[in-house]
N, CA, C and O of each residue as an XYZ file, in Angstrom:
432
protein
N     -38.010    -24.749      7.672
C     -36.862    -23.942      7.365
C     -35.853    -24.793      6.607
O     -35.686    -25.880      7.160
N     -35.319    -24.664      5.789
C     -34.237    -24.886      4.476
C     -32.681    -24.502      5.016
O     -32.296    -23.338      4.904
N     -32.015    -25.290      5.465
C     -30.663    -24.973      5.569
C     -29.623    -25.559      4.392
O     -29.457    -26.626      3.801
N     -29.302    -24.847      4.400
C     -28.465    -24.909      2.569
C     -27.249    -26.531      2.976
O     -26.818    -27.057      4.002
N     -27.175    -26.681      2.057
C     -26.010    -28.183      2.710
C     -24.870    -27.989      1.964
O     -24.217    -29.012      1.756
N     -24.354    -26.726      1.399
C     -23.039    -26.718      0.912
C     -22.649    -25.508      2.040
O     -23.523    -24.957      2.709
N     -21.535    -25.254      2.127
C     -20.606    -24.691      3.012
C     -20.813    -23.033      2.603
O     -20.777    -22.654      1.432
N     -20.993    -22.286      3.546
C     -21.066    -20.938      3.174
C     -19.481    -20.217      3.279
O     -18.644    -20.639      4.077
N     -19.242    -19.146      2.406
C     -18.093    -18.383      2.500
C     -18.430    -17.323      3.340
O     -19.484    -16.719      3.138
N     -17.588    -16.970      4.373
C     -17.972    -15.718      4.915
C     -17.552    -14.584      3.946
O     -16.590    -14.497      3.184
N     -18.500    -13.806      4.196
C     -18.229    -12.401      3.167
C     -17.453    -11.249      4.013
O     -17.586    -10.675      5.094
N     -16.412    -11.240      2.712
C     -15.654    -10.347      3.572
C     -15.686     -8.929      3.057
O     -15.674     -8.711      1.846
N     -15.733     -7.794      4.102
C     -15.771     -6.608      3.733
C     -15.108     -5.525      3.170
O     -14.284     -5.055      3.954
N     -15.175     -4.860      1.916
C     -14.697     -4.431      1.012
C     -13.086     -3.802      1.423
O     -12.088     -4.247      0.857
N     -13.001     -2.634      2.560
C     -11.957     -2.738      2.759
C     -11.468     -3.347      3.581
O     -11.000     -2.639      4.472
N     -11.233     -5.331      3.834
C     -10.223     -5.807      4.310
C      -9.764     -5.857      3.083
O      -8.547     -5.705      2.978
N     -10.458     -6.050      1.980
C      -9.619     -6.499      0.708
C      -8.661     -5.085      0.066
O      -7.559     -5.081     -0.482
N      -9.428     -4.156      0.340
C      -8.384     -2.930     -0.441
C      -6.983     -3.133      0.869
O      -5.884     -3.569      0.528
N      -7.160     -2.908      1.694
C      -6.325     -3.087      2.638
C      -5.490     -4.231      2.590
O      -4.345     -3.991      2.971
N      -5.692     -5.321      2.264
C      -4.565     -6.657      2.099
C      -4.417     -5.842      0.355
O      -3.251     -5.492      0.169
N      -5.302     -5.534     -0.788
C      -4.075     -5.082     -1.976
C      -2.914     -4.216     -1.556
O      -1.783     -4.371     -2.017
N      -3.326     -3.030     -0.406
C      -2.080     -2.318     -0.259
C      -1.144     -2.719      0.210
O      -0.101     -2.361     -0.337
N      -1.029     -3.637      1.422
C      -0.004     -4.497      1.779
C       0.704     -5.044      1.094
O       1.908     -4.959      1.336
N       0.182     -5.930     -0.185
C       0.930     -6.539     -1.093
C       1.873     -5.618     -2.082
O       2.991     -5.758     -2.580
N       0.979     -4.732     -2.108
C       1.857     -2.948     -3.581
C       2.998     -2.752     -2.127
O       4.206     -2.816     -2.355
N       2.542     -2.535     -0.787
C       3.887     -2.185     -0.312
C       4.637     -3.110      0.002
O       5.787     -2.686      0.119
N       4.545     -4.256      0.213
C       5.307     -5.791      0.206
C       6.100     -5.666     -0.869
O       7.323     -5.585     -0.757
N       5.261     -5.628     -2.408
C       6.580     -5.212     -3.579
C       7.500     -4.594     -3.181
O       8.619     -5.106     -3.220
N       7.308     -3.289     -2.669
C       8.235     -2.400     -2.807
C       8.873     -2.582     -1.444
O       9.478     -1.521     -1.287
N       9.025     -3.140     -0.645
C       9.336     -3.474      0.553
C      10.801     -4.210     -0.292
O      11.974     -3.857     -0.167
N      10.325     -5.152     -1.022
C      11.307     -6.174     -1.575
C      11.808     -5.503     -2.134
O      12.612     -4.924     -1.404
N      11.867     -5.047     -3.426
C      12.352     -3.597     -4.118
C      13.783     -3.343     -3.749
O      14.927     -3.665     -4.069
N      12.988     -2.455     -2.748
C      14.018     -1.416     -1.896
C      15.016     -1.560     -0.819
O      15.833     -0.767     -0.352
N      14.638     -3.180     -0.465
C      15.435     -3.957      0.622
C      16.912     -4.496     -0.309
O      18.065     -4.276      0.064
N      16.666     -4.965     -1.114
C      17.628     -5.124     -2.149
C      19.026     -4.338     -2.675
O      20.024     -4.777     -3.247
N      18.615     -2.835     -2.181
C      19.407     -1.576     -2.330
C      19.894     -1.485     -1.305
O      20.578     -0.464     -1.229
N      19.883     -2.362     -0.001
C      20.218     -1.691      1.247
C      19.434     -0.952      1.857
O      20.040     -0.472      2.815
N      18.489     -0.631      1.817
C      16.745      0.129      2.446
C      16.550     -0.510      3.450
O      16.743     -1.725      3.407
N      16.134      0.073      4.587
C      15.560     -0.975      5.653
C      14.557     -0.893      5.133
O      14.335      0.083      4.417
N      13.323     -2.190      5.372
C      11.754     -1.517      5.097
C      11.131     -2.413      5.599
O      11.739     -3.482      5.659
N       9.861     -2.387      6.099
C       9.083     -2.954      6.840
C       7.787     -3.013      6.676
O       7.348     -1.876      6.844
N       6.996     -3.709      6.449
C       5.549     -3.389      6.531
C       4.571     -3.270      7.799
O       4.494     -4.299      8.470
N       4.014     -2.465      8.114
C       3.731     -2.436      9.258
C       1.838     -2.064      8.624
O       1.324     -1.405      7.721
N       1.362     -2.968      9.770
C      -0.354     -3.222      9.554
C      -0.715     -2.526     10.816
O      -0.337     -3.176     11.791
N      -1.248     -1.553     11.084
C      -1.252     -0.723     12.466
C      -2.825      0.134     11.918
O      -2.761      1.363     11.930
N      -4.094     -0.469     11.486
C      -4.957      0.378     11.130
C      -4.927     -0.018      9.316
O      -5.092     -1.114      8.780
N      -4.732      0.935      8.871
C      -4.246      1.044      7.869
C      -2.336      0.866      7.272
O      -1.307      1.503      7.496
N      -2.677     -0.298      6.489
C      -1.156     -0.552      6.381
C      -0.354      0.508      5.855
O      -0.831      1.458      5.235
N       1.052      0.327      6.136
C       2.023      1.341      5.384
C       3.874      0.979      5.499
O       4.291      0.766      6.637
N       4.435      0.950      4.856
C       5.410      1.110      4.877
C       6.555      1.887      5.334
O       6.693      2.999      4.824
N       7.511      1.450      6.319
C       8.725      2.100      6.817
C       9.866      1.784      6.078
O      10.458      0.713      5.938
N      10.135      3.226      5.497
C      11.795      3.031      5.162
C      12.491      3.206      5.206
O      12.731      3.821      4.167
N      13.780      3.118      6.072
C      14.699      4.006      6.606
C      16.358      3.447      5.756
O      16.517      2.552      4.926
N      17.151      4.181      6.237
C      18.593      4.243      5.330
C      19.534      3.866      7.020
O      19.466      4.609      7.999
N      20.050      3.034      6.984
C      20.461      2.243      7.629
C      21.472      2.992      8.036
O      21.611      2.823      9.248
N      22.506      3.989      7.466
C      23.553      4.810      8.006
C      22.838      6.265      8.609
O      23.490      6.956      9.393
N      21.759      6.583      8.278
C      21.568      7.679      8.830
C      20.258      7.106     10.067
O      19.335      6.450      9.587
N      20.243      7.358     11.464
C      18.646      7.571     12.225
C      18.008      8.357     11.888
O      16.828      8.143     12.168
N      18.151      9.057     11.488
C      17.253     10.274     11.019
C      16.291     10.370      9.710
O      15.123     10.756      9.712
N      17.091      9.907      8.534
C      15.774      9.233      7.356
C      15.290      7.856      7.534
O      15.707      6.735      7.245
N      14.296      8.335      8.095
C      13.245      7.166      8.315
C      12.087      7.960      7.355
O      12.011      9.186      7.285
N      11.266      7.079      6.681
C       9.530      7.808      6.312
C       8.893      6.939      6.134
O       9.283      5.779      6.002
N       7.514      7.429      6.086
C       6.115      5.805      6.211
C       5.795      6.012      4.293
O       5.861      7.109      3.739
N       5.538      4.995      3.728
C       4.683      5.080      2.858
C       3.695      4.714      2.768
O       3.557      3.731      3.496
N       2.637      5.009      2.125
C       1.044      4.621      2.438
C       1.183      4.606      0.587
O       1.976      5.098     -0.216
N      -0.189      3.666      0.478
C      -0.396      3.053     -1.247
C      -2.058      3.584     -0.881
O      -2.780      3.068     -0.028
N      -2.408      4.720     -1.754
C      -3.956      5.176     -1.410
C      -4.316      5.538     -2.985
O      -3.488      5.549     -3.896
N      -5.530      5.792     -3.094
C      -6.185      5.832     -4.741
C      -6.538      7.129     -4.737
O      -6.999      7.803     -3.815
N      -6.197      7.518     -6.218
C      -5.482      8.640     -6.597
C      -6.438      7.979     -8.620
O      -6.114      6.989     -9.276
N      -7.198      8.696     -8.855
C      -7.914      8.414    -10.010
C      -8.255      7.155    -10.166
O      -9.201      6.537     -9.676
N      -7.227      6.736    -11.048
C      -8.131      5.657    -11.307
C      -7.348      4.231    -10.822
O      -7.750      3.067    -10.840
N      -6.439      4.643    -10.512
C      -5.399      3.557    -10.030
C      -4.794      3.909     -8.235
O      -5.358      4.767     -7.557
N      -3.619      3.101     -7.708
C      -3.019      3.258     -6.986
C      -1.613      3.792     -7.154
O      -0.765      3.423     -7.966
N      -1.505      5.013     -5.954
C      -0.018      5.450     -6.129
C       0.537      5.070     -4.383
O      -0.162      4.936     -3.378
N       2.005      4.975     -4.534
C       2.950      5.428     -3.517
C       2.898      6.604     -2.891
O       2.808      7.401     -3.825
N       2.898      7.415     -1.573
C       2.520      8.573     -1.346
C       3.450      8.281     -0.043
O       3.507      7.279      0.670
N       4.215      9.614      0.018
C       5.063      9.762      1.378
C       3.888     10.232      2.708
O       2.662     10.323      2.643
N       4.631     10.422      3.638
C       3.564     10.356      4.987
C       3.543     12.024      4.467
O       2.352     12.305      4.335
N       4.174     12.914      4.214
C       4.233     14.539      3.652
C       3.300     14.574      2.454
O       3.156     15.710      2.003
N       2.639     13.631      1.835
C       2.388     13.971      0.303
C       3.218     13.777     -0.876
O       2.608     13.845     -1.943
N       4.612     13.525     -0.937
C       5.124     13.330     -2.071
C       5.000     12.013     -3.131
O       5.544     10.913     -3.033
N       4.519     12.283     -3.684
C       3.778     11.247     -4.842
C       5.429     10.038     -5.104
O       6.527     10.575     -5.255
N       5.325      8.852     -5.109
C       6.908      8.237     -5.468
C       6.750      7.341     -6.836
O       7.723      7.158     -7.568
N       5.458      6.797     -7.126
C       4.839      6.205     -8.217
C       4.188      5.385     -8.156
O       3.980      4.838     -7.073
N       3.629      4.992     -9.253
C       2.461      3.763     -9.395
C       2.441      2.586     -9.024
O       3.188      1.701     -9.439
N       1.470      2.462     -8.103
C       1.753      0.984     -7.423
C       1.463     -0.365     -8.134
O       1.814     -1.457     -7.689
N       0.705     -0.142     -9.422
C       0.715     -0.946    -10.235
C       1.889     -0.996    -11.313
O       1.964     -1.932    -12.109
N       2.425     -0.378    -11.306
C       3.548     -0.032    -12.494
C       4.464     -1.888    -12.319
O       4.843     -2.393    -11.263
N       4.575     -2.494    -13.732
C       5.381     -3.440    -13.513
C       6.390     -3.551    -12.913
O       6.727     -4.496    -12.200
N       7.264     -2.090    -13.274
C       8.766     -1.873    -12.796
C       8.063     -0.767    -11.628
O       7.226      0.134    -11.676
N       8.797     -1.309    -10.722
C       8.670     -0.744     -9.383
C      10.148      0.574     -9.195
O      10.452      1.334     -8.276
N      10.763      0.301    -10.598
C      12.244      1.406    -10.701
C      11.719      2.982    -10.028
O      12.101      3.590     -9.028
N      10.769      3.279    -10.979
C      10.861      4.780    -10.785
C      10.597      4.871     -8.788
O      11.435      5.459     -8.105
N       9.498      4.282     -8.218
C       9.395      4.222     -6.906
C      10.467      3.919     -5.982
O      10.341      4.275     -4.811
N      11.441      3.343     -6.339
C      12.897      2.803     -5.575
C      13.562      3.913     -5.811
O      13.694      4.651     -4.834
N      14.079      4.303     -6.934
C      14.719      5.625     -6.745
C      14.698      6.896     -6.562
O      15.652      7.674     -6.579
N      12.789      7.265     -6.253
C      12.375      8.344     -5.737
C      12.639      7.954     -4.258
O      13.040      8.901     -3.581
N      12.492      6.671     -3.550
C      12.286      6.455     -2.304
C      14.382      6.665     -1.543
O      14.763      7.277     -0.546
N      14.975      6.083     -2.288
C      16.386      6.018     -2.149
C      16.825      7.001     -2.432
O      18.041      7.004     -2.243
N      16.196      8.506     -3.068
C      16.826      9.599     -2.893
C      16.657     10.044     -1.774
O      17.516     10.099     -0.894
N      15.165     10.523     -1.678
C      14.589     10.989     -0.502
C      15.326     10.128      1.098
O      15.215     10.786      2.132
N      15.745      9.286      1.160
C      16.660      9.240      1.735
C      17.805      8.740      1.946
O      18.167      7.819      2.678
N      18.526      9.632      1.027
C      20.105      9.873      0.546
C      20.762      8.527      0.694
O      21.817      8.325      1.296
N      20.059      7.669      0.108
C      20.678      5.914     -0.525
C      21.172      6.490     -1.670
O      20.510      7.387     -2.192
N      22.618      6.007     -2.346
C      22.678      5.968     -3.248
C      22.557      4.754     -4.389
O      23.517      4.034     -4.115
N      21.962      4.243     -5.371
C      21.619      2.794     -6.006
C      22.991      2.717     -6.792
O      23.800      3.565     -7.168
N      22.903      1.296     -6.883
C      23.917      0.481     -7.581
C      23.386     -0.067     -8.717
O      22.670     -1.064     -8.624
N      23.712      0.605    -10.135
C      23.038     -0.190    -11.698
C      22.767     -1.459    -11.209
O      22.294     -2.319    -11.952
């Protein structure tokens, strides 16, 4: 029997890796939106997702989840509302769909 004498990589399975990209698309936007005054959090519970709540109100809180949608990744509220592309360089349009939805107002 032949045992190889360089070091093997364990192989890792396809979705830990989609699962650590979504963490990171919601880590962006974690940072993003924290910046505006957003609470946000990443939370790894299964499938990762994002909490974002508005710090003056208890009541707007929502999860975001980063799931594939053609051919790329989008932002998606825990309801379905699409917020934008998780690849998009500028993470703008997603911050201020997320900071409406709960009644943050942004600072230019």
């Amino acid at each position: 029997m032949v045992h190889p004498t360089h070091p093997t990589r364990p192989v890792t399975p396809a979705a830990i890796l989609t699962q650590s990209l979504q963490r990171k698309r919601l880590a962006r936007l974690a940072e993003a939106v924290s910046s505006h005054g957003i609470w946000a959090r990443v939370i790894d519970d299964g499938r990762p997702f994002l909490r974002v709540s508005n710090p003056q109100s208890e009541f707007a809180v929502e999860d975001i989840t980063c799931e594939r949608r053609g051919q790329g990744y989008v932002f998606v509220t825990s309801f379905g509302m699409y917020l934008g592309d998780c690849d998009d360089r500028s993470l703008r349009p997603s911050v201020e769909r997320t900071a409406r939805l709960l009644g943050v107002e942004l600072s230019n």
